[in-house]
Structure formats: structure tokens, C-alpha cells
C-alpha positions in Angstrom: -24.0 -3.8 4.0 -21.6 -3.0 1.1 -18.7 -5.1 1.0 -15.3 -3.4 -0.3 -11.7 -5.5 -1.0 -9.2 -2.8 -0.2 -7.2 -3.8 -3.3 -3.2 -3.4 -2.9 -2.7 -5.6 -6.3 -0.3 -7.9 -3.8 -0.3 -11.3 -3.2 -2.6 -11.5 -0.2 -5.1 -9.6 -1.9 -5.4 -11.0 -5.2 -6.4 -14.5 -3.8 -9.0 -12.2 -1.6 -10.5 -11.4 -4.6 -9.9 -15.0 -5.5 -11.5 -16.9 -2.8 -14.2 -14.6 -1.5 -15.7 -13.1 -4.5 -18.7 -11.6 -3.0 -17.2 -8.2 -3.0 -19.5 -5.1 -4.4 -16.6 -3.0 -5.1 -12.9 -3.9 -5.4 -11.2 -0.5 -5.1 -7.4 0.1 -5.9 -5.8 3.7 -4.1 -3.6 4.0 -7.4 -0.7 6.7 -6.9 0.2 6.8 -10.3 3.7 5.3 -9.2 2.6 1.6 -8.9 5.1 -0.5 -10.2 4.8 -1.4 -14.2 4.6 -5.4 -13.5 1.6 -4.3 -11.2 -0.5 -2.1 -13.6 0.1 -5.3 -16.1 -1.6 -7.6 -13.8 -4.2 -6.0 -12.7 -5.3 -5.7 -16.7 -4.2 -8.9 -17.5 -6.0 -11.0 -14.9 -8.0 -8.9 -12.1 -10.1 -6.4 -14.6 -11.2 -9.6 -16.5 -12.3 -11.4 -13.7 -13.8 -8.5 -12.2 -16.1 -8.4 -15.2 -16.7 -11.8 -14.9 -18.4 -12.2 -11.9 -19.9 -8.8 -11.9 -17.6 -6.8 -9.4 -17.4 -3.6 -9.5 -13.5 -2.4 -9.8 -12.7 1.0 -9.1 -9.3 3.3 -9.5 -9.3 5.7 -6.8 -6.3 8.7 -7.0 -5.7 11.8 -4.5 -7.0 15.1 -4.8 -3.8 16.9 -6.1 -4.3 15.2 -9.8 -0.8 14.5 -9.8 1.0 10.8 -8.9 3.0 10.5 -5.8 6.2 11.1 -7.2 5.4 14.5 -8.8 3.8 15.3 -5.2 6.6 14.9 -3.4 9.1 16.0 -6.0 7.3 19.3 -6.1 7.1 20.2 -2.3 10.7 19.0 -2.4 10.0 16.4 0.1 10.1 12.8 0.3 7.7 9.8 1.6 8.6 8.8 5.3 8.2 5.9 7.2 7.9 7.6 10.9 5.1 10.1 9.3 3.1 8.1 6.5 1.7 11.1 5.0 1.9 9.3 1.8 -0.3 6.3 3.4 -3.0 9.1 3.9 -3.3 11.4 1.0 -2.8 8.9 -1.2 -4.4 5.3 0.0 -6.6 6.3 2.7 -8.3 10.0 1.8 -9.0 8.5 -1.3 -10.8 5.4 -0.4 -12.6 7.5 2.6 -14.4 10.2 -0.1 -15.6 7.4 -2.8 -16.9 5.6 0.5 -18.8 8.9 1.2 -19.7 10.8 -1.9 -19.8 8.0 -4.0 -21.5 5.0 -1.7 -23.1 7.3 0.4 -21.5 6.2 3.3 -23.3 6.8 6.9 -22.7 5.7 10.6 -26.0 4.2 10.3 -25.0 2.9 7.1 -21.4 1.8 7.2 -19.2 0.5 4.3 -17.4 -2.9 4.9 -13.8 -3.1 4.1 -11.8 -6.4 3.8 -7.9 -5.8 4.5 -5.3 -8.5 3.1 -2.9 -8.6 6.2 -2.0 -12.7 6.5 -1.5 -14.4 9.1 2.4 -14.7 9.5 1.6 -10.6 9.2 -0.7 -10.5 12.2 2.8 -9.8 14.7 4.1 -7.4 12.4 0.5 -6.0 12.1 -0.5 -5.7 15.5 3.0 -4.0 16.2 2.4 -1.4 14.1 -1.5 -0.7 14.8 -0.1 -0.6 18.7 2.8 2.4 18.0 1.5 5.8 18.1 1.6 7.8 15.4 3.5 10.9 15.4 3.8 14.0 13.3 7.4 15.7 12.5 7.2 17.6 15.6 7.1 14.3 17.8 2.8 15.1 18.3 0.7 12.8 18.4 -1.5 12.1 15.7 -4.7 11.1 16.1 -5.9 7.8 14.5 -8.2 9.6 12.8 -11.1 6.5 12.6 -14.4 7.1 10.9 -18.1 5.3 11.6 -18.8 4.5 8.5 -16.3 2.4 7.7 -15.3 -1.1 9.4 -12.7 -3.3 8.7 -12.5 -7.1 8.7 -9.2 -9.3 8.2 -10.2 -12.2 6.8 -6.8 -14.4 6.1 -5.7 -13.6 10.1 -9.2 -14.6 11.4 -8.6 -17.8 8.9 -4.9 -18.9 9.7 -3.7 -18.1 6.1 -0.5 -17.2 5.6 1.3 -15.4 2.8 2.3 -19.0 1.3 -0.5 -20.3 1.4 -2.3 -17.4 -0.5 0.2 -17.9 -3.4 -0.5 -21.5 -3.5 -4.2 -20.8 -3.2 -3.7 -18.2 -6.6 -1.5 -21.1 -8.9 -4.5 -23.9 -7.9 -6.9 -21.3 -9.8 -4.7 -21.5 -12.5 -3.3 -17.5 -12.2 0.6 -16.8 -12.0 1.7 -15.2 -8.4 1.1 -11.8 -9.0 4.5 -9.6 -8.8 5.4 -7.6 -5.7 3.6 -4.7 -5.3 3.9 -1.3 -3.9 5.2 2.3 -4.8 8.5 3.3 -7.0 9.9 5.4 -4.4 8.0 3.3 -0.8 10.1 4.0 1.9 9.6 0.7 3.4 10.6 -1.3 0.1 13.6 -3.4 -0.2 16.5 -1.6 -2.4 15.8 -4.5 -4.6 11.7 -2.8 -5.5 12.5 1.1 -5.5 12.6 2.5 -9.0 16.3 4.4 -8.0 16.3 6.6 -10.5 13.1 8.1 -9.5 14.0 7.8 -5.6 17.5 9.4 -6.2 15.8 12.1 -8.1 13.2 12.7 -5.0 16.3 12.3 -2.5 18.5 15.0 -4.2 15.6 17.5 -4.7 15.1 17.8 -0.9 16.5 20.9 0.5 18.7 19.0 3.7 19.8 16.0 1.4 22.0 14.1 2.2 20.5 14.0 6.0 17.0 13.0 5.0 16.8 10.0 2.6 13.9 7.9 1.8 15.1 5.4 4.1 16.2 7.2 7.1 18.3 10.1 8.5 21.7 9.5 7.4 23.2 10.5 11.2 21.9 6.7 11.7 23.7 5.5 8.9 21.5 5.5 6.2 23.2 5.6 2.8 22.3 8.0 -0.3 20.9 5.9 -2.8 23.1 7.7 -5.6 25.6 5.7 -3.2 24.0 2.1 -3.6 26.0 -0.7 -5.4 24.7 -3.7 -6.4 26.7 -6.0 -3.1 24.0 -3.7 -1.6 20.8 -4.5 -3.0 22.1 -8.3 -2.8 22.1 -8.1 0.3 20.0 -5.7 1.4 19.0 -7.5 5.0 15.8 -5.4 5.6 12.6 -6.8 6.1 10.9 -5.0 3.4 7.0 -4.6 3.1 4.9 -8.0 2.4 2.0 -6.7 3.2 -0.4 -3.5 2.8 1.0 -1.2 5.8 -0.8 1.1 3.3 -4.1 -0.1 4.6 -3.3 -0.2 8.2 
């Protein structure tokens, strides 16, 4: 059975790749609208190492041949948290066709993918896998599973937590990677959204100021044309440390 590391570029995933390098294929969902610091990395350390020990690492984008942000901005919409339609078009779909048309991918002959959710992750993770997922009529959406692909979760069946990932990457002599994620993720602390871009998305949405890329502002959700610094200092959300992405 092929084994795939569902790449997010993040901590948890990097000493993955680190620790179990047994991987056939290390494939990275890249929307175009990774952070800089990330795209850095991934050339800097990951693509050498890759090389190294004979892994295959592969870029996989969506279908529109656009990044996210030019997606969204030209719909005139914005990523949501309650919906994740971002998650799917441009993380999941894309991993799901280079498992079929490019590995061939059968229910006889399923692809294995390894997830970096850690440990001190596995309440947060289990909370989300357990809410239903709804569309923007309040339907349910289905969680649209497929048999040729299972998952496995290495660092919660192992006990290892986040901190202990880092430590594991410094011991091989790499620096801890820098946060990743998207320029305009709605689950991103103020502190890792790209605001120009996000502003730019939030204004170009036909019923701004009421939908914002962090919430409705009826439940007090601020305009991020509106944020000061005070806010991002102490921005008191929990922010995404792991690859919800991947869930």
C-alpha cells in the first residue's frame, strides 16, 4: 500500500516527514496563498531532503488555475469557517484526483494517508470531526468519504504533542518551521492574515460589512480595515495549530 504524508508545511508535519520517512509521496494542497516564510522552507529544507532519501514531493493546486485569493475575490466571496468550502476545493479535491488519476487509486487498492493532528490536538480534533457539517442553508453536508483512501494519525496514536514535535525538528538540526496556513484563513490569528489581502476580499463582498472573514459582524465581529494593533496584541482567539485543512 502507498503511503502519502498529507503535507500542511506546519510544525507537526515537518517532523512527520522527519521521523517516519518511509513516505512514497509527500504531497502539499498549495493554494497559491501560502504564506512567504512557508514557500521558503519548504525549498530550503523539505525539497532537499525529499531528494535525499528518495521521496517523492508533489504540489497539488485546484482545478480553477487560479490561487485562493483570486477565487474568492472573483465570486466576490470570502473563505468561511461554518462552510469550509475552501478546505475542499482547495486541500481536499486536489489530493483526492492525484490519488485517483495519478496513483490509480482503487477500493481494492487504497492510498494511505498520514495526517499531522498531535496529541494536545486530539480534543480539538475529535470536536470538530464530531460537528456536522452544514452548507449556507443550515443542510447537512454529507462527509463525503471515499474507499480508496484511509487515514492514519500517527503523533495522537503516539502521545506526541505539538512541543514535542518542535523539539524532535531542532535535535535533527532543522530550525522550527514558521506557522503555516493561508493569507486570508478564516481560522488564523489577526497576527497570520495577510490584511491587506483579507481587507481587499472583505470589501469586495456584496453584504460587507455583515460578512467578514471572521464572522457575521451582528455577533460582533470587527472589519478588519477596523483592526489596530492593541488588537492583534491581544487577539485572545485560539487560532489554527494544526491542519483543520486535512480533517
Amino acid at each position: 500500500m502507498l503511503k502519502v504524508l498529507n503535507f500542511g508545511a506546519g510544525v507537526q508535519t515537518t517532523y512527520m516527514l522527519l521521523k517516519y520517512d518511509y513516505y512514497d509521496y509527500v504531497v502539499f494542497a498549495n493554494t497559491g496563498d501560502e504564506h512567504n516564510d512557508t514557500y521558503w522552507y519548504i525549498e530550503k529544507y523539505v525539497k532537499p531532503f525529499c531528494i535525499k532519501e528518495h521521496i517523492k514531493f508533489v504540489e497539488v493546486q485546484n482545478d480553477y488555475n487560479m490561487s485562493l485569493f483570486e477565487y474568492y475575490y472573483n465570486k466576490k466571496e470570502i473563505p468561511s469557517i461554518e462552510i469550509r468550502d475552501c478546505t475542499w476545493k482547495f486541500k481536499i479535491y486536489p489530493i483526492r484526483r492525484f490519488d485517483r488519476y495519478y496513483l490509480k487509486a482503487h477500493f481494492k487498492r487504497p492510498v494511505l494517508h498520514e495526517v499531522g493532528f498531535s496529541w494536545d490536538e486530539n480534543i480539538r480534533f475529535l470536536d470538530q470531526a464530531s460537528k456536522p457539517r452544514t452548507d449556507e442553508n443550515g443542510k447537512k453536508i454529507k462527509d463525503g468519504s471515499v474507499k480508496y483512501q484511509l487515514f492514519h494519525y500517527p503523533l495522537i496514536c503516539e502521545q506526541i504533542t505539538r512541543e514535542q514535535c518542535e523539539r524532535g525538528i531542532e535535535k535533527f538540526g532543522w530550525p522550527v518551521p514558521p506557522k503555516s496556513g493561508c493569507d486570508v484563513c478564516p481560522f488564523s490569528k489577526l497576527i497570520d492574515i495577510n490584511l491587506p489581502k483579507a481587507i481587499k476580499l472583505e470589501k469586495n463582498h456584496p453584504r460587507y460589512p455583515e460578512f467578514l472573514l471572521r464572522g457575521m459582524s451582528k455577533y460582533g465581529t470587527k472589519p478588519l480595515e477596523l483592526v489596530t494593533e492593541d488588537d492583534i496584541i491581544h487577539d485572545s482567539s485560539d487560532g489554527c495549530k494544526t491542519g483543520y485543512c486535512f480533517a
